[in-house]
N, C-alpha and C positions, 0 to 999 in steps of 0.2 A: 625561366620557369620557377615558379613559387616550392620551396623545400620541403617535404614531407613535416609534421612532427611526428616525435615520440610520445609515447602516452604521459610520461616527466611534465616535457616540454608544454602539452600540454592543458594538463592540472595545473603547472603555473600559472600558462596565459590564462586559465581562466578565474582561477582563484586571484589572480591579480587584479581583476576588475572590481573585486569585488574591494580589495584594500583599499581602492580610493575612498570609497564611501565610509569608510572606518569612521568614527566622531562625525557625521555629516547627517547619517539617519540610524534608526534603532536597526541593532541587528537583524533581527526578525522580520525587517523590511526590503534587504536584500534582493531577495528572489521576485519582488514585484519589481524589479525594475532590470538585475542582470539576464534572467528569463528570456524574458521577452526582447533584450538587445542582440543577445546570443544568435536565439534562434531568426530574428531580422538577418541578422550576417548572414548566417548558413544559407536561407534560399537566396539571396543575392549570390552570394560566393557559386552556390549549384548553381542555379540561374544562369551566372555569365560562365561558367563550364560547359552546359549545354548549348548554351548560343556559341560561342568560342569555336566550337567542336563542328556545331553543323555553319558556320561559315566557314570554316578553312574547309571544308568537300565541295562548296559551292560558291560561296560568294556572294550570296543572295541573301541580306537584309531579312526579307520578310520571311523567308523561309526556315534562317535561323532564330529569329525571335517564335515565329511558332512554334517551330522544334523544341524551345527551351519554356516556350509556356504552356508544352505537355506533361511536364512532372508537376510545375506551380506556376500561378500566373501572377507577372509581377505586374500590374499597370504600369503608363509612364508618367514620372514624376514621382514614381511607389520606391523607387531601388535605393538600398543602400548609399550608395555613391549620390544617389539626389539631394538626402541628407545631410550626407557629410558636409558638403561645401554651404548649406545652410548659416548665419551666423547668426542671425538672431529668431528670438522665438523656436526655439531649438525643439523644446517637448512638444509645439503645436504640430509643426513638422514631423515629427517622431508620429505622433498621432492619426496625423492624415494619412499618412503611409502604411500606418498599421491597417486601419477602416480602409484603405483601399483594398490593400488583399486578402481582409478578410473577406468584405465582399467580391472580390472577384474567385475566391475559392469558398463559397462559402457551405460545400458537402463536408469538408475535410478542416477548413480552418477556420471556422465561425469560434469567436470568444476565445481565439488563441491566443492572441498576446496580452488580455486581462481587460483590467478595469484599474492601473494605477493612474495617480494625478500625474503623468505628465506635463499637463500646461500650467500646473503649481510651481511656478518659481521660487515662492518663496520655501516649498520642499524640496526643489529640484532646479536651482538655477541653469540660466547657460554655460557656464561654465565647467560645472559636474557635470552635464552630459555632453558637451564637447571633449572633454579628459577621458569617458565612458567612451566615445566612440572614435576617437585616433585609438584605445590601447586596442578595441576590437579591432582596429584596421591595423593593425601590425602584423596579422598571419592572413592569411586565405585559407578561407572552410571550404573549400571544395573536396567534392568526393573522391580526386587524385591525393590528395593532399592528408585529407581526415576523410579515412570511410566510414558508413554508419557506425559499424560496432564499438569503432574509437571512438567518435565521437560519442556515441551513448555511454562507453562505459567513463569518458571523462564529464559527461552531464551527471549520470550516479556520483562521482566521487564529489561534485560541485554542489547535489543535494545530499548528499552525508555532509560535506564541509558545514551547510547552512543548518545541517540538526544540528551539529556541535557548538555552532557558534551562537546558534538565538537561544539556549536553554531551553524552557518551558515549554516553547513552541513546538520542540521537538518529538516529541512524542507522537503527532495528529501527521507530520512532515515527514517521519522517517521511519521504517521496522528494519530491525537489526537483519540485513543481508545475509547471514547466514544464515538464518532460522527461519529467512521466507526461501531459500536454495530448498534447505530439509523439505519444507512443507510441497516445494512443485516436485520434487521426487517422489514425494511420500502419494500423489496425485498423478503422477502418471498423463500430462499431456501427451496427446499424439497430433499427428499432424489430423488436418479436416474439422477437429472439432472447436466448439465457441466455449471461450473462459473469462470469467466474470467477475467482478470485486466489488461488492455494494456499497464500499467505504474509500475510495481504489487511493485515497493519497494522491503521488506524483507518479502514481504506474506502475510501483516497482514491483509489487506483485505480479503483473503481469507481464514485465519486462521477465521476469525469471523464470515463468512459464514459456514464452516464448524459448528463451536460451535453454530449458531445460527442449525441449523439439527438437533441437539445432544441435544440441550436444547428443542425442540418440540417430540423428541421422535423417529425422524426419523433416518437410517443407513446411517451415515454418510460414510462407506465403498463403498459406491454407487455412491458417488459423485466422477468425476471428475474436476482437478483443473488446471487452463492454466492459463499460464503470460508470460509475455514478458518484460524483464527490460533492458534500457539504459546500466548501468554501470558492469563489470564484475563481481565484487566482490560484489554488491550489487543481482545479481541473483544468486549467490552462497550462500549467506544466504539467500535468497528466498527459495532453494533449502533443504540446511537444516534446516530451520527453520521447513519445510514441513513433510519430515523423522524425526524430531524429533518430532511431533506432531500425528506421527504415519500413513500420510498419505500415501497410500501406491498407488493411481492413480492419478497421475498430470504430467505435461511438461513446465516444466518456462524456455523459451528461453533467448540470451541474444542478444540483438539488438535494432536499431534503430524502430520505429514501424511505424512514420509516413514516413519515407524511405523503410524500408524493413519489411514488416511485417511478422513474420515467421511461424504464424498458419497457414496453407492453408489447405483446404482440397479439392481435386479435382479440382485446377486448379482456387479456387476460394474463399476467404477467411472466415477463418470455422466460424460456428456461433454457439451461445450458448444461451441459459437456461436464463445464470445471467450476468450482466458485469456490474463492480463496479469499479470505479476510482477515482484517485487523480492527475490530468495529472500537467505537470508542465506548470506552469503560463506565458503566452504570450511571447514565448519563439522566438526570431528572424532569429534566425540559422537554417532555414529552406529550406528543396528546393521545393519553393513555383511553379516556371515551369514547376516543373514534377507535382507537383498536379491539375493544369488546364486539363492533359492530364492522371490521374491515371487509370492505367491499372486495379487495383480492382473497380474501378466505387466509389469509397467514397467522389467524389467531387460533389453527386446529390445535395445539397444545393448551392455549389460557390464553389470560390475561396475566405479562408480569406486573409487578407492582409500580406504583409510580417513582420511587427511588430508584428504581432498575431498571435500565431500557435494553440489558445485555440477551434476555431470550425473545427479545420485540425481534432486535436483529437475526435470531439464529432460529425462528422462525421463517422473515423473511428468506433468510438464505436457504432453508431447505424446500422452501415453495419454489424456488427458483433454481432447483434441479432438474434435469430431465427425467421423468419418473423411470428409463433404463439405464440409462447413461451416468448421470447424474451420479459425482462426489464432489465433498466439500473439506476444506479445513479449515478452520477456523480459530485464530487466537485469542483469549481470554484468558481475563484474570481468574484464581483459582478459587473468589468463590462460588463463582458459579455451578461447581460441583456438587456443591451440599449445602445452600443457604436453606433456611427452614420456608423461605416466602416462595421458593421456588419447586417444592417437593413434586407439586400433583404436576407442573411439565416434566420433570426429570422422568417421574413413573412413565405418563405417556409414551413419551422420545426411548422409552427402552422397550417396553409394550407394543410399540409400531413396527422394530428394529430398526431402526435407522441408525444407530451411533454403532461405528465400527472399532473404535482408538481412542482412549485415552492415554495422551501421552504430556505427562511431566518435566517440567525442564527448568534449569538452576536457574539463582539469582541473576539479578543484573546483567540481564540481555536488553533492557530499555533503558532507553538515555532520563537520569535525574531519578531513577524507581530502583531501589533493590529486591522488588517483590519478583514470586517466583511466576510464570505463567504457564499456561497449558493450552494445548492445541486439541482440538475434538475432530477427528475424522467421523463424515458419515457418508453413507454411502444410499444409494434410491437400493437399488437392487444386490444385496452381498451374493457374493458365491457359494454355493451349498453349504461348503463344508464350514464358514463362519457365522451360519444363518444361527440366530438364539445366541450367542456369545458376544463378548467385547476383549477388547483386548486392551489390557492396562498396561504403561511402560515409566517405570519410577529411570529417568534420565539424568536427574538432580545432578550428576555429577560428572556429567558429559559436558562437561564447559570449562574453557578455558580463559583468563583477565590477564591484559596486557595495556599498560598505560589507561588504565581506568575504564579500559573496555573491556566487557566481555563477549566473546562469542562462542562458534560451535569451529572446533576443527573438523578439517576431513574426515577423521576418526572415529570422533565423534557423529557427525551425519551416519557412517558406515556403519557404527552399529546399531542405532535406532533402526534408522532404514532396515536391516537385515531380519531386526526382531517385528517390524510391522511385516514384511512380505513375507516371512517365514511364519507369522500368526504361532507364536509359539511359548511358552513359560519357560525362564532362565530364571534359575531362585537369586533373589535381590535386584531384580531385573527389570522381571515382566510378569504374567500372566492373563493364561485364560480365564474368564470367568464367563457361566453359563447367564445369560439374563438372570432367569428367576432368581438367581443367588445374590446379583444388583438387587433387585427388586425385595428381594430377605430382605438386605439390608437399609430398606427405607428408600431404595433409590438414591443412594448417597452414593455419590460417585469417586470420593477423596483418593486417590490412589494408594495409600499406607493401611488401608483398608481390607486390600488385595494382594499387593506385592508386600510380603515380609523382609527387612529391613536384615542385607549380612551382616552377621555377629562378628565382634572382634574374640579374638582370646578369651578376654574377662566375660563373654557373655552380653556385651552393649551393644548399643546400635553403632554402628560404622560412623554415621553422623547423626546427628539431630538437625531436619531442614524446620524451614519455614512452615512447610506440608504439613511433617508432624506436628507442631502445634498448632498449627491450621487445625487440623483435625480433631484433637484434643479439642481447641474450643469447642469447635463443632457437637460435638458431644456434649456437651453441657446444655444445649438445646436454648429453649426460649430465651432462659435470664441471660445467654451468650449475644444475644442480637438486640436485646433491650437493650442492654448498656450499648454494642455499639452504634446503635443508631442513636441514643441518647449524645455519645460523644462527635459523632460527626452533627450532626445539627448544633451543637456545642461549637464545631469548627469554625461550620459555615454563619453562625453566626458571627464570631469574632472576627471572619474576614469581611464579613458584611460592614460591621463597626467600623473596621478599620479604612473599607474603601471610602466610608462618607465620610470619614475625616480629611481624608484626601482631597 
């Protein structure tokens, strides 16, 4: 009988696979191909556990391959092992086996294992994927062996390894795991209800809403899980990352969202429970004239401008709340709190009440940015007693760096957490603030605005963040935004230049 691992053991084996390809293909190209090797083992490995299992009660052939192609159906000629002993045309093989079972599952595992070249030899000879699948065949992923949870949380650590390791790419690939923990706390899953990510990455948002269920005690079997991801391959690990974490009710589409958004239900776009995001950052490549005129109604705030697509998103996501149910969090960069192009949604979005938190948080928690970000809780329905108020949380200094990372400690979680559910003002901290007193202020949401900064001794501010002079610009009003938008088109032209000399 095949040896358990350790969780050590194996982050090795899987971080190992990925060493071979070192100088073979670009970093960032990794997860198209270790992904989808992975997760082929794993239903093979479960696969022949459940077959295994109901032939030794019986005996009987046909009754254990059914048995075992009740959790996934392998065809024959699909499995792992068909592979293996293949020797040449190695990726065609890979390929068939894939297209087998995705079509033989295809409620749960259509577009699972991607779109890479495979039968590209000259990206992917036989010989690197022969090396790729003897190191897979040196353990067995069975669920005796690796049960879901290890295995998922050794799939997390295999997609953190690949932020670290592609650079750039990282960002759109990974959100710092502690700060998407804060954020399902700060959200409150319960079991029964549907949680959603309209940007969803590799899942791990919802992977942590799930865990956040499972750590209160609730059945997390109950829960359903929705996403919607841009890039193909990146909703295909969304996808396994899901099935390997055991979950067995979800639908992560793969599309454009603020173009085509592909949850609907009834004609009108479905809404949910939970909805937690990382949308990407004021993104230009929009088509900002069909959103003046959106057929789902997500434009009741405005029109943002077409350098910004950050309130396109944060629109969509409050249309796709449940108008009782329905909370959101949402991570953003910090100008979104008081840009001059975005004032009359800011007035709106407090006028309605929908924003229940603004909550601040220190540097470098994203991989290659030292900017600061901020998370926006809103809520469809508040509880009386925070109906008209927001609640502001300067956090700035609740983080901790270690080897170039930064994150949130337990501690840290523990006290934000306590000051969002306590809804309460801690001087240098937090504060209440009644709307209209936002709304005094121009609807500028900058949090140094609200929470006053503890003095030292001398009289100074404790620190000077990024915030405060965030804000300060801000102040300066128009001539602030001309120049920077004169300097980013300035950028973007130089990179322009620079790629056509390329």
């Amino acid at each position: 009988m095949a040896e358990s691992l350790s969780q050590k053991e194996l982050e090795a084996y899987l971080w190992g696979a990925a060493t071979l390809l070192r100088g073979l293909i670009d970093a960032s190209d990794y997860k198209q191909y270790i992904f989808p090797l992975l997760f082929f083992k794993r239903l093979s490995d479960v696969w022949d556990g459940d077959y295994n299992e109901a032939f030794a009660d019986t005996e009987d052939e046909g009754y254990a391959t059914a048995t075992a192609n009740d959790r996934f159906t392998i065809p024959e000629g699909a499995h792992w092992n068909d592979v293996r002993i293949t020797s040449i045309d190695v990726g065609r093989a890979l390929l068939n086996a894939y297209q087998a079972i995705e079509a033989a599952n295809p409620e749960r595992l259509k577009g699972v294992f991607g779109s890479a070249a495979w039968s590209d030899k000259a990206q992917m000879p036989d010989e690197t994927l022969k090396n790729l699948i003897e190191h897979f065949s040196t353990h067995t992923l069975s669920l005796t062996n690796v049960p879901e949870d290890e295995l998922g949380n050794g799939y997390e650590y295999l997609i953190k390894q690949f932020a670290d390791d592609s650079g750039h790419t990282a960002q759109e690939f990974y959100t710092n795991r502690t700060l998407v923990h804060l954020m399902a706390q700060m959200l409150e899953p319960k079991s029964g209800e549907t949680i959603y990510d309209p940007t969803c990455g590799t899942g791990g948002m919802l992977i942590s809403c799930l865990a956040e269920v499972k750590r209160n005690g609730g059945d997390a079997r109950t829960i359903g899980l929705y996403g919607q991801e841009l890039i193909n391959i990146t909703a295909a690990i969304a996808r396994m990352n899901l099935v390997l974490h055991g979950v067995a009710d979800f639908d992560i589409r793969n599309g454009n969202t603020l173009h085509e958004p592909a949850l609907i239900e009834r004609d009108r776009l479905k809404t949910f429970d939970v909805v937690l995001a990382n949308p990407p950052y004021s993104i230009k490549k929009w088509n900002r004239s069909a959103w003046q005129s959106d057929e789902w109604g997500r434009n009741f705030l405005g029109t943002p401008p077409q350098g910004r697509a950050d309130y396109a998103f944060f629109q969509h996501i409050l249309k796709s709340m449940d108008p009782k149910t329905g909370r959101c969090a949402i991570l953003f960069p910090q100008g979104v709190l008081g840009r001059n192009e975005e004032v009359e949604m800011r007035r709106k979005l407090i006028e309605i009440d929908l924003l229940e938190c603004v909550l601040g948080l220190g540097p470098n928690l994203f991989y290659n940015s030292p900017m600061e970000a901020f998370v926006l809780i809103c809520r469809s329905a508040k509880p009386s007693e925070r109906k008209g108020k927001i609640l502001f949380i300067d956090a700035i200094k609740e983080v901790a760096r270690e080897r170039a990372q930064s994150f949130l400690k337990p501690e840290h979680q523990a006290r934000i957490l306590d000051a969002y559910q306590n809804f309460n003002s801690q001087p240098g901290f937090s504060a209440v603030v009644a709307n209209k007193d936002t709304l005094a202020q121009g609807g500028n949401l900058s949090i140094p605005r609200y929470v006053e900064k503890a003095k030292t001794t001398e009289g100074r501010d404790e620190s000077e963040s990024l915030s405060d002079m965030w804000t300060s610009f801000e102040d300066n009003g128009h001539h602030f935004w001309t120049e920077m938008h004169s300097l980013i088109e300035m950028f973007d032209g130089l990179v322009a230049e620079e790629k056509s000399h390329d």
